[in-house]
Residue frames as qw, qx, qy, qz and C-alpha x, y, z in Angstrom:
[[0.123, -0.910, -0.394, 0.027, 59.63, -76.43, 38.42],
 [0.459, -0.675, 0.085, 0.572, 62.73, -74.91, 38.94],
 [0.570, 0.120, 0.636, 0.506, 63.31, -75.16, 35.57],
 [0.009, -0.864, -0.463, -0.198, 59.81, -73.31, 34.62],
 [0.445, -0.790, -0.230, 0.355, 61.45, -70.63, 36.68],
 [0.360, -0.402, 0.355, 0.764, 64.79, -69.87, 35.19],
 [0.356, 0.492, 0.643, 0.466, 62.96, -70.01, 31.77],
 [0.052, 0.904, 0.341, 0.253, 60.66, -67.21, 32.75],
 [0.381, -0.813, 0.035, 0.438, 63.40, -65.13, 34.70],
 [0.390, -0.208, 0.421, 0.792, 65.77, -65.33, 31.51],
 [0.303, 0.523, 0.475, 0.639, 62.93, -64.11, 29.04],
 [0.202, -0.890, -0.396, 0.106, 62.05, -61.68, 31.25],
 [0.556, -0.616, 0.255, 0.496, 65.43, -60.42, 31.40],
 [0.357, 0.182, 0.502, 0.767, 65.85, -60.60, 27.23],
 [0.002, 0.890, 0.451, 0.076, 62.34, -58.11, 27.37],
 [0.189, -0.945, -0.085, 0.254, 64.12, -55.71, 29.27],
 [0.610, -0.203, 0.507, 0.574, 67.17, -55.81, 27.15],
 [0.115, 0.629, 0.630, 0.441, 64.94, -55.63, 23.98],
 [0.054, -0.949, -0.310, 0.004, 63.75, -52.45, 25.65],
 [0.500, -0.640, 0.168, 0.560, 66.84, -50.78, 26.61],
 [0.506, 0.022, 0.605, 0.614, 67.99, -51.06, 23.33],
 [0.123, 0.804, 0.455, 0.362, 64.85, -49.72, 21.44],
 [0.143, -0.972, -0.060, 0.175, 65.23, -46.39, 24.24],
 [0.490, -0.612, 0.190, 0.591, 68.56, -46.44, 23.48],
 [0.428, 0.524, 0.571, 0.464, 67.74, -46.22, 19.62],
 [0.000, 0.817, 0.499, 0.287, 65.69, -43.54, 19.91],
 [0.376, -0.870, -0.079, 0.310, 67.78, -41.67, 22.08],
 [0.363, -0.380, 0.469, 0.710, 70.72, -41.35, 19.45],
 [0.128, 0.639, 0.602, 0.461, 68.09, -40.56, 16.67],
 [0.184, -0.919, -0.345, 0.049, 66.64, -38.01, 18.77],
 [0.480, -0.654, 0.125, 0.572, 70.00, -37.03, 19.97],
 [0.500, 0.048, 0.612, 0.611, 71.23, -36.80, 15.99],
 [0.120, 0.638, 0.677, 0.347, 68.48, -34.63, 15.29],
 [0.389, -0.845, -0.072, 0.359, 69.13, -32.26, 17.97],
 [0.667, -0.329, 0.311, 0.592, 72.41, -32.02, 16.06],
 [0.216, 0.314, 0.444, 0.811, 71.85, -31.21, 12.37],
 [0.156, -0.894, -0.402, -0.123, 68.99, -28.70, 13.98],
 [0.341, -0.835, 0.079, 0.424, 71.42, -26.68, 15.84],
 [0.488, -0.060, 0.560, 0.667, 74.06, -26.63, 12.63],
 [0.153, 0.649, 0.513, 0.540, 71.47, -25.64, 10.53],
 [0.281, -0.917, -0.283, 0.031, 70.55, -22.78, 13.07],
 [0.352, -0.740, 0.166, 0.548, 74.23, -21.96, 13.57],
 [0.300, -0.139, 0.630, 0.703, 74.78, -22.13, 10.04],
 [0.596, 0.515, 0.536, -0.302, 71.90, -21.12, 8.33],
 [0.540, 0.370, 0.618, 0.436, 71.64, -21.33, 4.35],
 [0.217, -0.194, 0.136, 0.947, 72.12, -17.79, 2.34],
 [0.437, 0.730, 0.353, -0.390, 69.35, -16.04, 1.25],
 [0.522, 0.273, 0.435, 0.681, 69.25, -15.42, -2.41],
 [0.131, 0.375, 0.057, -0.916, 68.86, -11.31, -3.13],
 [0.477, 0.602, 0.627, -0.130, 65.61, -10.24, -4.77],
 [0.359, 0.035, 0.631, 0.686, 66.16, -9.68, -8.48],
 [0.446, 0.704, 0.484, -0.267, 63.69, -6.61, -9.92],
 [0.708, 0.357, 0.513, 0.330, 63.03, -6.87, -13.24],
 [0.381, -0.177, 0.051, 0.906, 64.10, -4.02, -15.29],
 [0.041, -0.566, -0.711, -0.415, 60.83, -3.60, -16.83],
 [0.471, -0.804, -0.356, 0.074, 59.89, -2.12, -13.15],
 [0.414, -0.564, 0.214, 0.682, 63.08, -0.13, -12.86],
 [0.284, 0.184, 0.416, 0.844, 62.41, 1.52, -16.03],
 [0.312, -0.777, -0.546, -0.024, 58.33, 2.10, -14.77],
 [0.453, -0.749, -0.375, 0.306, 59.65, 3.51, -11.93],
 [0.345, -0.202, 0.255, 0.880, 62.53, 5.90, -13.35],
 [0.039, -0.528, -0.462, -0.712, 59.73, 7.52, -16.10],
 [0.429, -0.777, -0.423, -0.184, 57.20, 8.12, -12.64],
 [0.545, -0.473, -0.127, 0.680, 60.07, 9.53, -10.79],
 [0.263, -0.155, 0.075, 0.949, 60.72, 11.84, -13.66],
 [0.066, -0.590, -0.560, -0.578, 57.03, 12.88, -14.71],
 [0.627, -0.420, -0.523, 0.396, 56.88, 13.72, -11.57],
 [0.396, -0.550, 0.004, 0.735, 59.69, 16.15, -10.92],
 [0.039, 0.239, 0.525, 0.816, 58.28, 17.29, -14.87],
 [0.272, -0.768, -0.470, -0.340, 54.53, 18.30, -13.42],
 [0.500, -0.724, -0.183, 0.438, 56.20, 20.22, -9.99],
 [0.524, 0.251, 0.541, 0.608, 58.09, 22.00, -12.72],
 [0.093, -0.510, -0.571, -0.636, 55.10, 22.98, -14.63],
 [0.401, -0.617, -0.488, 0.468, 53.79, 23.83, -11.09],
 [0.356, -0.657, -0.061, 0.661, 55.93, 26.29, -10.13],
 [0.291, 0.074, 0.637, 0.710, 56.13, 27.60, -13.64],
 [0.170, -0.680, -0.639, -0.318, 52.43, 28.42, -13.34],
 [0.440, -0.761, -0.444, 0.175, 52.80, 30.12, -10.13],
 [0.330, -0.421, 0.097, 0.839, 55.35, 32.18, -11.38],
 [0.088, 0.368, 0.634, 0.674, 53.40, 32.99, -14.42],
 [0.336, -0.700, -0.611, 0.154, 50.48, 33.88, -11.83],
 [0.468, -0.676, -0.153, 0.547, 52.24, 36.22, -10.09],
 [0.387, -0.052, 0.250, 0.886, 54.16, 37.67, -12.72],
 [0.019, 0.503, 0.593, 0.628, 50.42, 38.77, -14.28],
 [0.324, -0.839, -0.437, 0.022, 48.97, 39.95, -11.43],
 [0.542, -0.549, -0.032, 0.636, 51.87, 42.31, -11.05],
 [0.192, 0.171, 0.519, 0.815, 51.89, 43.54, -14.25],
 [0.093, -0.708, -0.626, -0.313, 47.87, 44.15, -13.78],
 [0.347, -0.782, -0.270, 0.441, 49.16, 46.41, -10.62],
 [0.354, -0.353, 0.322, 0.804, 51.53, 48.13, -12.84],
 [0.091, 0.557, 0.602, 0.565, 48.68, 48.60, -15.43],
 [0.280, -0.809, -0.514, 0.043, 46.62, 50.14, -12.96],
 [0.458, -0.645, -0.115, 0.601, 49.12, 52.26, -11.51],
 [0.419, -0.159, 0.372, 0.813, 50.07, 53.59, -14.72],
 [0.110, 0.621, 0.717, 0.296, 46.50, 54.20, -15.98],
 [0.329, -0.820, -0.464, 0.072, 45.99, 56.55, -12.96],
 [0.439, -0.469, 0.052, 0.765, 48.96, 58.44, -13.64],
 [0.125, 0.106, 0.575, 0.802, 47.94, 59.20, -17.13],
 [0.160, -0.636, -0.667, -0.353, 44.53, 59.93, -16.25],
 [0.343, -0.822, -0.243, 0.384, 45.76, 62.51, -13.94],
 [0.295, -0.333, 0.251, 0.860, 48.33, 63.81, -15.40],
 [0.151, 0.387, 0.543, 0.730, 45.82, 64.31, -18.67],
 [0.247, -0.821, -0.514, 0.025, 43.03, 65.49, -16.22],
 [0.401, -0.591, -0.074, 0.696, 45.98, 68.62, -15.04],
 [0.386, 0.031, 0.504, 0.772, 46.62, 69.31, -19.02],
 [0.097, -0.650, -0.666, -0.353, 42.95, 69.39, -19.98],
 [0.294, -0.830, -0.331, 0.340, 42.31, 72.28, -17.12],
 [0.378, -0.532, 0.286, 0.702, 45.48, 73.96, -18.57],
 [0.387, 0.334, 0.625, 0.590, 44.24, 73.52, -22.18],
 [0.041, 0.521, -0.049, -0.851, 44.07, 77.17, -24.04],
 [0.678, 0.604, 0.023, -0.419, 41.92, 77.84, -27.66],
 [0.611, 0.594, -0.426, -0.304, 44.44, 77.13, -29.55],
 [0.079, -0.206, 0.972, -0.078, 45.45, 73.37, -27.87],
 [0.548, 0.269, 0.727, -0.314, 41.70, 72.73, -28.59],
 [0.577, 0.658, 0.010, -0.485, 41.59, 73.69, -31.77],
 [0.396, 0.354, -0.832, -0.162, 44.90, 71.80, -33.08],
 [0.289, -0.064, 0.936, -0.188, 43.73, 69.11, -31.04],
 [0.627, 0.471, 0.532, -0.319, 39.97, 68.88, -32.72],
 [0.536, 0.667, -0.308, -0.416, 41.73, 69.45, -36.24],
 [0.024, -0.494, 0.868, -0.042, 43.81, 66.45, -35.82],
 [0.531, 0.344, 0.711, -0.307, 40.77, 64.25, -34.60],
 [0.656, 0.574, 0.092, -0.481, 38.81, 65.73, -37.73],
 [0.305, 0.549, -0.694, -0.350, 41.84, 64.53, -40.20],
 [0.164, -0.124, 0.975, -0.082, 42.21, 60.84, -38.46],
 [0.551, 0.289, 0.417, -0.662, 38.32, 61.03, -38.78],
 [0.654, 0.636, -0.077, -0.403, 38.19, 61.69, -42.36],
 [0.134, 0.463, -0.857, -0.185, 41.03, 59.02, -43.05],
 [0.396, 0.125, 0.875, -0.249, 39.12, 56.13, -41.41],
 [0.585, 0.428, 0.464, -0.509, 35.81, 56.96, -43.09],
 [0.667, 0.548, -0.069, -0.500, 37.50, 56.18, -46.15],
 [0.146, 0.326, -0.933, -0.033, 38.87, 53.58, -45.51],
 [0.665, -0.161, -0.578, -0.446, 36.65, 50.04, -45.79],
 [0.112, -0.274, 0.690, -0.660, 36.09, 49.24, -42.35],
 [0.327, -0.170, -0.920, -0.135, 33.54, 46.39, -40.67],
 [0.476, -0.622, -0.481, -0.394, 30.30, 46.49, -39.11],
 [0.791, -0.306, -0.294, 0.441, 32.18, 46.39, -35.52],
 [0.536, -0.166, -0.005, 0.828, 34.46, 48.70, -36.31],
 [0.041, -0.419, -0.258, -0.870, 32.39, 50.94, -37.86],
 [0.659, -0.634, -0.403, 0.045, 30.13, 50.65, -34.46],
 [0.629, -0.365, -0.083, 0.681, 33.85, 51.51, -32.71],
 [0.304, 0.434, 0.388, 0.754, 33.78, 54.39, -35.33],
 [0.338, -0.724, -0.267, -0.539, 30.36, 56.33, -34.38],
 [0.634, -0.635, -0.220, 0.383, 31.68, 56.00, -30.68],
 [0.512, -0.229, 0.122, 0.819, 34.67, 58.11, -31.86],
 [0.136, 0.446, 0.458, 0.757, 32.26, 60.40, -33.44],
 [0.460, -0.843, -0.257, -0.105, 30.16, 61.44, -30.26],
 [0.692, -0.349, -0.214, 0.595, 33.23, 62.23, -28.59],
 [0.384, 0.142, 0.231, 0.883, 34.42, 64.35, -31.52],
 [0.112, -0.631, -0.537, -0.549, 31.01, 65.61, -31.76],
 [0.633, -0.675, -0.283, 0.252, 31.06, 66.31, -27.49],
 [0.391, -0.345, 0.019, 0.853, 34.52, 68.28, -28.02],
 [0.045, 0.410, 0.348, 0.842, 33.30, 70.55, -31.05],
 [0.259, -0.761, -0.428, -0.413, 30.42, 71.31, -28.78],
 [0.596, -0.635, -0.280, 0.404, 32.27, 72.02, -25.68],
 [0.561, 0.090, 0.202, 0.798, 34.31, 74.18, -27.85],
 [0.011, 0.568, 0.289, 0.770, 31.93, 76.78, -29.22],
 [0.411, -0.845, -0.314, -0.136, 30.67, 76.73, -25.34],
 [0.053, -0.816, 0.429, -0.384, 34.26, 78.34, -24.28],
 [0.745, -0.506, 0.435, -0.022, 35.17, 74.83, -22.07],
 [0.485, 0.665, -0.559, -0.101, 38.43, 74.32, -24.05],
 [0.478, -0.375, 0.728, -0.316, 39.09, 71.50, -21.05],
 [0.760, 0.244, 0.394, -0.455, 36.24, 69.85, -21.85],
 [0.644, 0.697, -0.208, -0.236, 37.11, 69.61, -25.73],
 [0.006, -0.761, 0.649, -0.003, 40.46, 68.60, -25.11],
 [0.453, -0.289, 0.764, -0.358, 39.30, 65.67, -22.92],
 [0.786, 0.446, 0.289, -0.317, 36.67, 64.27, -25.61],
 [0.478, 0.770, -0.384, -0.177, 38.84, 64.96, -28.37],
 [0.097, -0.542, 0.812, -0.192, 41.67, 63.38, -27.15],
 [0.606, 0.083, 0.692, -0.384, 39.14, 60.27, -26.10],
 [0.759, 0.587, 0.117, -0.256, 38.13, 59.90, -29.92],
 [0.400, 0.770, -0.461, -0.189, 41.38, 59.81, -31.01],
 [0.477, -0.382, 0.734, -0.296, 42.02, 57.00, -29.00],
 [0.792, 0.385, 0.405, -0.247, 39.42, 55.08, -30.84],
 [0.660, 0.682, -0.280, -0.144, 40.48, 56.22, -34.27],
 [0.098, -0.602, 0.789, -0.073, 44.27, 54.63, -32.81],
 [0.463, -0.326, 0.773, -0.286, 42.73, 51.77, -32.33],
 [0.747, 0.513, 0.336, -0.258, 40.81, 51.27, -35.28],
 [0.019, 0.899, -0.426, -0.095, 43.35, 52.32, -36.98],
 [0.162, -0.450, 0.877, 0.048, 45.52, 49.35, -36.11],
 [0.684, 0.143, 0.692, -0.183, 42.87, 46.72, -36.46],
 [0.805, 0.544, 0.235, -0.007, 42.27, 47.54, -39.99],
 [0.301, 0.666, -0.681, 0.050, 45.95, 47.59, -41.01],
 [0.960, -0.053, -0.246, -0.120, 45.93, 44.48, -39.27],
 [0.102, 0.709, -0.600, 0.358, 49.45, 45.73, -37.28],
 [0.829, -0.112, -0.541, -0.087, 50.81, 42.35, -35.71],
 [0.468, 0.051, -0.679, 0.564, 52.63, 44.00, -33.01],
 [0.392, -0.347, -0.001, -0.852, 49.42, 45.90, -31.99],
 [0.782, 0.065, -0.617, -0.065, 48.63, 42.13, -30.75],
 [0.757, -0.071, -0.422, 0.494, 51.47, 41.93, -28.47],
 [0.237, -0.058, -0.500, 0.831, 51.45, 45.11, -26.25],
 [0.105, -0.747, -0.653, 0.073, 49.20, 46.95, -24.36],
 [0.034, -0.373, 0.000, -0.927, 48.39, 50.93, -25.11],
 [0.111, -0.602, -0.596, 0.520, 46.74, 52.64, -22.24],
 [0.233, 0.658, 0.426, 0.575, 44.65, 55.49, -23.48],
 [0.127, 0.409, -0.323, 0.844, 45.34, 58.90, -22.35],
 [0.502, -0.201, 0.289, -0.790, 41.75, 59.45, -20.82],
 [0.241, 0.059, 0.956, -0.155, 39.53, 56.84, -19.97],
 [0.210, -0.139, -0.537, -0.805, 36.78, 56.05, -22.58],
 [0.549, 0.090, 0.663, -0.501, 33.21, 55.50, -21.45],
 [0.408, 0.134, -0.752, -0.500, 31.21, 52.22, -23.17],
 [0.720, -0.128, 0.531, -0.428, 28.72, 50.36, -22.13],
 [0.292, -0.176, 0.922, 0.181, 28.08, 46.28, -23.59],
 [0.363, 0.099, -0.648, -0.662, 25.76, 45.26, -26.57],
 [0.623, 0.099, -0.774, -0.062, 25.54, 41.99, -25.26],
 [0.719, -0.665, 0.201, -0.036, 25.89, 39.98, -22.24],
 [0.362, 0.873, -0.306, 0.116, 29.68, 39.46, -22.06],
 [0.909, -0.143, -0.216, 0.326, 32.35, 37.80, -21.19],
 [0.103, 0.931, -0.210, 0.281, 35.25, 39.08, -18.92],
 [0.926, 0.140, -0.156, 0.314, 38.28, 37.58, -19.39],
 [0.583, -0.657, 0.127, 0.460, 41.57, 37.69, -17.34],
 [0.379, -0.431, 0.421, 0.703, 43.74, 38.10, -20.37],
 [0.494, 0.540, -0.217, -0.646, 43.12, 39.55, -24.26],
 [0.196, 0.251, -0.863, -0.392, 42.57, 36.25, -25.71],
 [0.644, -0.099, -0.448, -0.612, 39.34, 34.05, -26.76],
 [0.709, -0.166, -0.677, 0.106, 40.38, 31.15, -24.28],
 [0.228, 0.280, -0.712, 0.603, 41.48, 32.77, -21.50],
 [0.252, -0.302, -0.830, 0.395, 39.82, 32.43, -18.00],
 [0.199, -0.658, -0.483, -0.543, 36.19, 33.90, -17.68],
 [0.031, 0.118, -0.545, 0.830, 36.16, 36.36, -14.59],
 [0.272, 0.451, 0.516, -0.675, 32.56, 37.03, -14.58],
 [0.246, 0.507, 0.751, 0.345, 29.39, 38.01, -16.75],
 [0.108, -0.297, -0.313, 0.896, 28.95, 41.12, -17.58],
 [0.346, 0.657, 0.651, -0.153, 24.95, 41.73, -18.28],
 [0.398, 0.495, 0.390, 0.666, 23.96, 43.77, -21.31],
 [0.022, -0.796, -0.006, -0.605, 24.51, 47.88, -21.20],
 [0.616, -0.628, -0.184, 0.439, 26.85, 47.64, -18.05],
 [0.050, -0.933, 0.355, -0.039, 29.16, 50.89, -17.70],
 [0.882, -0.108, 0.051, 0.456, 32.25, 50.47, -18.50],
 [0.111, -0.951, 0.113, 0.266, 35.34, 52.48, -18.74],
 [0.950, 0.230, 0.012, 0.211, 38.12, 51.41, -21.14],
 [0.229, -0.915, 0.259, 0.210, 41.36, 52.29, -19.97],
 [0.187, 0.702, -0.483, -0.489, 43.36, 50.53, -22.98],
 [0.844, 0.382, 0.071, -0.370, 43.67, 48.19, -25.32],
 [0.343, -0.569, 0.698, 0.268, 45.39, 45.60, -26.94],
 [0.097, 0.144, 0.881, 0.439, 45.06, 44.37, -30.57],
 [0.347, -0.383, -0.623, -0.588, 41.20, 43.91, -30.76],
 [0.515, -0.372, -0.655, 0.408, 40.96, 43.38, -26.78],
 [0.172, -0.700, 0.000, -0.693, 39.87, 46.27, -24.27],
 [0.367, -0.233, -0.634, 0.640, 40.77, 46.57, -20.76],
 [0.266, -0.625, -0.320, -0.660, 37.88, 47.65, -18.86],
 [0.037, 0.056, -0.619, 0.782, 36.95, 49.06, -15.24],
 [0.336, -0.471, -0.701, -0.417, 33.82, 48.45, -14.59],
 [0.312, -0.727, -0.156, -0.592, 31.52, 50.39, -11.84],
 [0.797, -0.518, -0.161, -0.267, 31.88, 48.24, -9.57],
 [0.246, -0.741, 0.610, 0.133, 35.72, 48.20, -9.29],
 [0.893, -0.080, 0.438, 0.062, 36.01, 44.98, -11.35],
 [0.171, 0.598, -0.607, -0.495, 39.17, 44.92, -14.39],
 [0.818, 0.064, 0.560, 0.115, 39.23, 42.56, -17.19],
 [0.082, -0.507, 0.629, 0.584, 39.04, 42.19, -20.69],
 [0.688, 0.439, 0.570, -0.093, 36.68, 41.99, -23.21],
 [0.522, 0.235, 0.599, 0.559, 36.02, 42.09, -27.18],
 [0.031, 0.126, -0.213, -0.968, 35.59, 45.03, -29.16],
 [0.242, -0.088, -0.786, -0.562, 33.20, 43.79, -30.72],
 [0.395, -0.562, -0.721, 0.091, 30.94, 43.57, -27.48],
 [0.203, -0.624, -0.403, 0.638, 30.69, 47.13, -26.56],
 [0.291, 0.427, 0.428, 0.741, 29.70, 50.32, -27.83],
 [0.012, -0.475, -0.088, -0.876, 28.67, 54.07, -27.57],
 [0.335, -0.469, -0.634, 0.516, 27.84, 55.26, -24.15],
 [0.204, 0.479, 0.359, 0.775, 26.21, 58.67, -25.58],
 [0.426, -0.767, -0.423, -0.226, 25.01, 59.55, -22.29],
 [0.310, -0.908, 0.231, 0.161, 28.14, 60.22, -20.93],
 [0.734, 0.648, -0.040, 0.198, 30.27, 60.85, -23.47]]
């Protein structure tokens, strides 16, 4: 029995052994793991750098410079803007000097400044009419004929002013016709203010365009037989005032004789 005893006291005794061992396994595993974790943490592994492709660095260089190419164009506009609308004040201002200053002459005008003045008209008169001239123009024509026809009559009534002012108005026309059918290319490129302001009214309904050209920007409509005043011209193009204080720019070709007030 004693025997039985020691038996079970030594396996009992190899168990706990057998355990010890296993915890002590696991405790240098565990411990070993602890280890290369912290290494790796105090040492960690380089990142590699991020590699873009050049494809995308070429992308991005064009969109950088369209870019700074449309801000550009931008400001390029807005100086363009400005520059016109300054010019339109300087149109304006200059109209009204010439339309006074002619308005002082005309009061001052004696027989004989109406008479050379309505012989002149008559010459330019008789040049045009033989010269071959278009339906339009010949429209632009008979305007310059009521005028002429307005000064000759103010004439014989003794208002040499009057005559001066008409006269002077027709010849305008004939100037302007004039260029169109010579077909002058720098008549195009600047703008003639006309001494006096002409009166015209529209055919049509009308455009009225910011600048003398077919494309430019449409200010408004201007319904058929509005009053207008043309206060000069460029190429084929009139600059008009309209009653209502509005300026623009329309086509010859869309206005005509205002024989009511000539």
């Amino acid at each position: 029995m004693a025997r039985g005893e020691r038996t079970r006291s030594n396996r009992s005794c190899g168990l706990r052994r057998d355990g010890v061992e296993r915890v002590a396994r696991w405790a240098v595993v565990l411990l070993l793991g602890l280890n290369m974790t912290g290494c790796a943490l105090l040492n960690p592994e380089p990142v590699a750098p991020i590699v873009v492709p050049e494809s995308c660095m070429a992308e991005q260089s064009e969109i950088e410079r369209l870019r700074q190419l449309l801000e550009e164009k931008e400001a390029l506009i807005h100086s363009q803007q400005a520059r016109q609308q300054e010019q339109a004040k300087e149109l304006q201002a200059t109209t009204r000097e010439a339309t006074r200053a002619q308005v002082k002459l005309s009061r001052l005008a004696t027989q004989p400044d109406a008479a050379s003045t309505l012989a002149e008209v008559e010459v330019a008169m008789e040049t045009l009419k033989s010269a071959k001239t278009t339906a339009p123009q010949q429209a632009m024509q008979a305007q310059a004929q009521t005028l002429l026809d307005a000064a000759n009559a103010a004439y014989e009534k003794g208002d040499f002013a009057t005559a001066v002012d008409r006269a002077t108005q027709s010849r305008e026309i004939l100037d302007m016709l004039q260029g169109l059918h010579a077909g002058k290319a720098a008549s195009n490129r600047v703008t003639v203010t006309f001494q006096a302001p002409i009166p015209l009214r529209t055919n049509i309904d009308s455009n009225l365009r910011q600048l003398p050209r077919g494309n430019a920007k449409i200010l408004s409509i201007l319904k058929k037989d509005s009053a207008l005043m043309a206060v000069a011209y460029r190429g084929p193009w009139l600059r008009i005032q309209t009653e209502d204080g509005r300026t623009g720019w329309v086509f010859h070709r869309l206005v005509e004789a205002r024989p009511d007030e000539p």
